[in-house]
C-alpha positions as CSV (number, residue, x, y, z in Angstrom):
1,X,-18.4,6.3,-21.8
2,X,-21.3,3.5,-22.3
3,X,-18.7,1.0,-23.5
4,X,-18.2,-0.5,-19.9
5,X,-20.4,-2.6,-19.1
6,X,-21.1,-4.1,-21.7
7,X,-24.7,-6.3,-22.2
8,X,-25.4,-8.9,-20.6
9,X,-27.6,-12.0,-21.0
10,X,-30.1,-14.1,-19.0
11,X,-28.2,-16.3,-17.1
12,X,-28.0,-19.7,-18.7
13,X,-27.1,-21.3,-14.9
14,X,-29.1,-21.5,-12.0
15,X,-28.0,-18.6,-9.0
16,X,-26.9,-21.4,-6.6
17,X,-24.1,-22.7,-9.1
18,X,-22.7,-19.3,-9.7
19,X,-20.1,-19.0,-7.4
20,X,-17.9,-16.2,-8.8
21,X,-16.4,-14.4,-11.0
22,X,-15.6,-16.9,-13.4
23,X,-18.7,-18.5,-13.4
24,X,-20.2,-15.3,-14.3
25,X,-18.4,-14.6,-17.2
26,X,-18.6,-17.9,-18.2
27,X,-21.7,-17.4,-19.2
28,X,-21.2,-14.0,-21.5
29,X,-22.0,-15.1,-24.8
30,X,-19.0,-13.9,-27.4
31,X,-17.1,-12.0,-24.3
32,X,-14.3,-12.4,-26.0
33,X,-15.6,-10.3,-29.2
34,X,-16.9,-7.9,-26.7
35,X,-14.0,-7.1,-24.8
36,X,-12.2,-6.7,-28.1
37,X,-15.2,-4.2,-29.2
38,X,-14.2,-2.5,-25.6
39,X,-10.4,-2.1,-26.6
40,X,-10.7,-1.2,-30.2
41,X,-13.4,1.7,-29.9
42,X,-13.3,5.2,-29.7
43,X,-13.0,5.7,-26.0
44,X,-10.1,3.6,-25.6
45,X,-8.0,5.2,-28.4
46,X,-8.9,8.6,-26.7
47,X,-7.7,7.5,-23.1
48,X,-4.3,6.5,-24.1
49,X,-4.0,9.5,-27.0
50,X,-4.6,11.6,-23.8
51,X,-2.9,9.5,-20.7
52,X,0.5,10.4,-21.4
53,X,1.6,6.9,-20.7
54,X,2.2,4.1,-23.2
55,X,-0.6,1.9,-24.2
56,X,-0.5,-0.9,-22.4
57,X,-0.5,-4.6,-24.2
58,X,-4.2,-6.0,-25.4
59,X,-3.7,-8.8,-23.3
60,X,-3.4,-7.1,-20.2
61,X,-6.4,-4.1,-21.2
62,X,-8.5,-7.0,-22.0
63,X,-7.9,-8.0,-18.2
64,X,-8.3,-4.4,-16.9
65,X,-11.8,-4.1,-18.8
66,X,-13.2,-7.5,-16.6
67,X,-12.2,-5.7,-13.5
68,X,-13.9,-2.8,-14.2
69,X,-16.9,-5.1,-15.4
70,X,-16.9,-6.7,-12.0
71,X,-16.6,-3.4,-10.1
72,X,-20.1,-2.2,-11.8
73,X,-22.3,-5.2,-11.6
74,X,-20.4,-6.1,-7.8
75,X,-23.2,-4.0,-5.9
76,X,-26.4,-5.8,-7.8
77,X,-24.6,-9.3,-7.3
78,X,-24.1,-8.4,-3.7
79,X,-27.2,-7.7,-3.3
80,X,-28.3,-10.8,-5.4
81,X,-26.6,-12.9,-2.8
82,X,-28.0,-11.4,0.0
83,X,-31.6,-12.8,-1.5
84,X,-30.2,-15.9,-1.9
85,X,-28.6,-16.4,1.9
86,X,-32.2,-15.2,3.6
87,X,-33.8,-17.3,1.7
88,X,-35.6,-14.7,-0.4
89,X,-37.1,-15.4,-3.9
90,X,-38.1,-12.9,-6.2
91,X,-39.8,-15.1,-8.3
92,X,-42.4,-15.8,-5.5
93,X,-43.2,-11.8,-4.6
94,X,-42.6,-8.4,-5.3
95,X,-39.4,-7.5,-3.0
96,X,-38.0,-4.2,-1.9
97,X,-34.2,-3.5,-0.6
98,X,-33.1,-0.9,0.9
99,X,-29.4,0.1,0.4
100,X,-28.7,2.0,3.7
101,X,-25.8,4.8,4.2
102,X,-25.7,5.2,0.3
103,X,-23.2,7.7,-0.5
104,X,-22.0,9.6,-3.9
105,X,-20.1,6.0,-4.5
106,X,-23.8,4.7,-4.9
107,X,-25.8,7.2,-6.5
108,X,-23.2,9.3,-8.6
109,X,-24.2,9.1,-12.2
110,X,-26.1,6.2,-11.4
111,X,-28.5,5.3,-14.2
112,X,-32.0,3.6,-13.6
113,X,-30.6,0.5,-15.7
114,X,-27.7,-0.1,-13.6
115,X,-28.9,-3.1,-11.3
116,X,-30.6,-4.7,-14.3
117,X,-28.2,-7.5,-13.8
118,X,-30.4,-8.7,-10.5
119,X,-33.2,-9.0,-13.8
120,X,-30.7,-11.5,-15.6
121,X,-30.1,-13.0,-11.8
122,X,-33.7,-13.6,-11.8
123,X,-35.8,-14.3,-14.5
124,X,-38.9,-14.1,-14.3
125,X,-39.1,-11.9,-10.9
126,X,-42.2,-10.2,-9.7
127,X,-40.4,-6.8,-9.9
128,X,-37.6,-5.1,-7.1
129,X,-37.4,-2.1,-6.0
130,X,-33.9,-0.7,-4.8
131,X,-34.0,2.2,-2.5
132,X,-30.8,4.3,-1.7
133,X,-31.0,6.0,1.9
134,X,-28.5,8.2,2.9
135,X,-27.1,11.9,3.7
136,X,-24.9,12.1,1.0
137,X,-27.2,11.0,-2.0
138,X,-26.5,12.9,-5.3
139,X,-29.0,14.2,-7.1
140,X,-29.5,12.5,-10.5
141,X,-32.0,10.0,-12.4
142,X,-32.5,8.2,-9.6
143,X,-33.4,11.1,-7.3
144,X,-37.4,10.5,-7.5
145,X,-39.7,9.0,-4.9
146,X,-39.5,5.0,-3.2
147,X,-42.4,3.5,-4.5
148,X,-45.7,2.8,-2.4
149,X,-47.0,0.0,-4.2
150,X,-45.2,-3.0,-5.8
151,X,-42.7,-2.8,-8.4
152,X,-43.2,-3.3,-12.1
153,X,-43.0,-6.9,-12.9
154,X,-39.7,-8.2,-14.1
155,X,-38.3,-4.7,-13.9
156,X,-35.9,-3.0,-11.3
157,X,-37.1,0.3,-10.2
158,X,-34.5,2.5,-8.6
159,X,-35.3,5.3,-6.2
160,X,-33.8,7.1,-3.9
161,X,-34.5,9.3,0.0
162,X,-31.8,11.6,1.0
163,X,-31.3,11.3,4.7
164,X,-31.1,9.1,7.6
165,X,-32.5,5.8,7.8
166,X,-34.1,6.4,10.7
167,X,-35.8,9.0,9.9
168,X,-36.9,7.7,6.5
169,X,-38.3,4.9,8.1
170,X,-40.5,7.3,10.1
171,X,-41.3,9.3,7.4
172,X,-42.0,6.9,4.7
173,X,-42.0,3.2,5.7
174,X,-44.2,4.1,8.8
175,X,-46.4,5.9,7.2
176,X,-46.8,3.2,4.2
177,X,-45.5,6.0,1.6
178,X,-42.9,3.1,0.9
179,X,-42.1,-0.7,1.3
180,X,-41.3,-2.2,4.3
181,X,-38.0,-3.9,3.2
182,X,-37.4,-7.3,2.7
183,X,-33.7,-6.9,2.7
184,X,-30.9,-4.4,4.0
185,X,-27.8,-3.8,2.2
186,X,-24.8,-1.6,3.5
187,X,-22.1,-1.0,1.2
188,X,-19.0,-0.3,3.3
189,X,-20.9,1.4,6.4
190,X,-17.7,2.1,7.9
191,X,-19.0,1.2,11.6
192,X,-15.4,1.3,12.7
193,X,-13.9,4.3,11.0
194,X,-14.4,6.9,14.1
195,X,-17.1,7.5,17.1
196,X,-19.1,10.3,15.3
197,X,-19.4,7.8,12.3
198,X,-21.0,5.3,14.7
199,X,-23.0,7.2,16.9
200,X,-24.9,8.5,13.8
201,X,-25.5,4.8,12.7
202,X,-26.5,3.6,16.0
203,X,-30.2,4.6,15.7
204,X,-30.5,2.4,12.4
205,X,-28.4,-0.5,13.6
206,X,-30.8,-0.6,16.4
207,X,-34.2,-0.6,14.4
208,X,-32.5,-2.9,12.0
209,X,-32.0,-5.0,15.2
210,X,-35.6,-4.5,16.8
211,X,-37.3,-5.2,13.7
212,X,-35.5,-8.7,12.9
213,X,-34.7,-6.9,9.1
214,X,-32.5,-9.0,7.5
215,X,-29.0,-7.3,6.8
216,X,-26.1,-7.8,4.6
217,X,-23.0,-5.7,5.4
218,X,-19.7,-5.5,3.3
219,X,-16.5,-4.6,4.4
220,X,-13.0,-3.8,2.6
221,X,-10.7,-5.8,4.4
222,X,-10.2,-8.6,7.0
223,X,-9.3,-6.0,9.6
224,X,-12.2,-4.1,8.8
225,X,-14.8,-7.1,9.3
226,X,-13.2,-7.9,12.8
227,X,-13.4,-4.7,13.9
228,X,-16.9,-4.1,12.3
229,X,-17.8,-7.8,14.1
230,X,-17.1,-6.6,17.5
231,X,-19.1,-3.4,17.1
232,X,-22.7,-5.5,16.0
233,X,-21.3,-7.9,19.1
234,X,-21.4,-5.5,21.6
235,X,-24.9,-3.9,20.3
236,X,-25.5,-7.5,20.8
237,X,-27.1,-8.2,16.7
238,X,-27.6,-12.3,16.0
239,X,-24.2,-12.8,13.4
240,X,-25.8,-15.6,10.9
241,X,-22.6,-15.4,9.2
242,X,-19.3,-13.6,7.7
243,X,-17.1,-14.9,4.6
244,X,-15.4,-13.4,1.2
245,X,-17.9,-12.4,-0.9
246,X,-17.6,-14.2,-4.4
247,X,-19.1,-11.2,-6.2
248,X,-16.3,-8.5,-4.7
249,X,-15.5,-6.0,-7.1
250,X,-12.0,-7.4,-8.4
251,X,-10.4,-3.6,-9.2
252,X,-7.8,-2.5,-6.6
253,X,-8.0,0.8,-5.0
254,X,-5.7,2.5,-2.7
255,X,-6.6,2.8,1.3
256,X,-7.0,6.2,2.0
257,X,-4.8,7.5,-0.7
258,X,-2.0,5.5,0.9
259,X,0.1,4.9,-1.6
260,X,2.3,2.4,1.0
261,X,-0.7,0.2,2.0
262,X,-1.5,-3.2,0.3
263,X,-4.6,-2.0,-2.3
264,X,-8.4,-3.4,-0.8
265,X,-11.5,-4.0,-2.8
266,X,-14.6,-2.8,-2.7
267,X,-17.5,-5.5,-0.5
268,X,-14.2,-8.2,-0.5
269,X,-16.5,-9.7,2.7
270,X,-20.0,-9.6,3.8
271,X,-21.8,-10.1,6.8
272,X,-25.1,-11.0,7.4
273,X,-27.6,-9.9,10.8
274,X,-30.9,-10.5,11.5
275,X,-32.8,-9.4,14.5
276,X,-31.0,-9.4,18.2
277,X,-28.7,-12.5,19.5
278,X,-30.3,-15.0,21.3
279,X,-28.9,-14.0,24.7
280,X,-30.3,-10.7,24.3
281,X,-34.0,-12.1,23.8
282,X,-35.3,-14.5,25.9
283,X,-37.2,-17.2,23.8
284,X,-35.6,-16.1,20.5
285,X,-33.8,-20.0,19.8
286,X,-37.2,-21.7,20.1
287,X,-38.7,-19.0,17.4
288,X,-35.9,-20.0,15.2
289,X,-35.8,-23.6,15.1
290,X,-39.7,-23.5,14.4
């Protein structure tokens, strides 16, 4: 409807001493006038004229509504984070990620403003570019072209390939018809879900490997992650680290339509690769404590 989300500011606090949530919204300027904006427009009146259910209490819409709000920005944040744990500053260069295995959860409706947030994250950045690679890309605004040269400054520019990473990196990154990435992000890649579903990942977890790409995974649930752990293990990828991400969306959503199951939220952990574990390449610790 355009109510949710609604705008954002710079933020007023450095990125390392946001830690969550509430920090976050801590620093939303009148949020409490804007969530009351949210519930008393038009949109809202129509949703519960037309749910068939009785309008719940303000207190607990207003509550609904930050959920939501957390679910959109989640993915930017995420990938806001992921900067931050390699190391990687947008305010020094002109950075391109690639969001690998996007799906219609992605790239459906998906607006070129919607990671403007990583903008407010970092002010002042040389420019990003966000590419979305994967089979089941929709077709929308953001279905134009990865860029070849940098990024407008201070601006995220959305784009999007669909197909297999592997083959876009061929096609395109090879070929210098786009970036090289300075980051990897995989929303939910699902490594563990079923054989097929890994054997068509195997040939990008490998060049993620090979080329030392540093890569931020997310997962849904604790049983997910270990699963998903013992999978980049055994294709024997250097672990940096696994945790709760602080910027999981906070909406619950049923597993698999299974109404019995405890509800999981979207990226509730991350995990972050780069290049092969140190037992796989000989000489690899003395590169990285140089």
């Amino acid at each position: 409807s355009g109510d949710i989300p609604f705008p954002t500011e710079t933020w007023t606090k450095p990125t390392w001493a946001v830690k969550g949530w509430e920090d976050w919204f801590s620093m939303q300027e009148q949020l409490e006038e804007k969530l009351d904006a949210i519930l008393a427009g038009r949109y809202m009146t129509l949703l519960w004229a037309n749910a068939g259910k009785p309008r719940p209490e303000d207190k607990e819409l207003r509550e609904s509504i930050r959920r939501l709000v957390t679910d959109f920005h989640s993915r930017p944040l995420t990938i806001g984070l992921g900067l931050q744990l390699f190391g990687i500053n947008p305010v020094t260069k002109t950075l391109t990620v690639h969001v690998v295995g996007a799906s219609h959860v992605e790239t459906l409706n998906t607006r070129l403003t919607d990671y403007d947030e990583l903008t407010r994250m970092f002010p002042g950045h040389q420019g990003m570019e966000v590419v979305m690679v994967g089979v089941d890309v929709v077709d929308g605004a953001i279905r134009r072209p990865p860029l070849a040269t940098p990024a407008p400054r201070g601006r995220v520019y959305l784009s999007s390939y669909k197909g297999l990473y592997h083959d876009f990196w061929e096609s395109h990154v090879e070929t210098k018809l786009a970036a090289r990435p300075d980051l990897v992000v995989g929303f939910h890649p699902g490594l563990h879900a079923c054989p097929d579903l890994l054997a068509g990942w195997l040939p990008t977890l490998l060049l993620l490997r090979d080329y030392r790409l540093p890569v931020l995974f997310t997962v849904y649930s604790e049983q997910e992650l270990k699963a998903s752990l013992q999978i980049l293990v055994e294709l024997q990828m250097h672990v940096m680290g696994y945790t709760a991400n602080p910027f999981a969306s906070l909406r619950p959503e049923q597993v698999f339509s299974s109404p019995n199951k405890a509800p999981v939220y979207c990226s509730s952990y991350y995990i972050a690769l780069l290049g092969a574990a140190a037992s796989a390449v000989p000489g690899v610790e003395e590169l990285e404590d140089g």
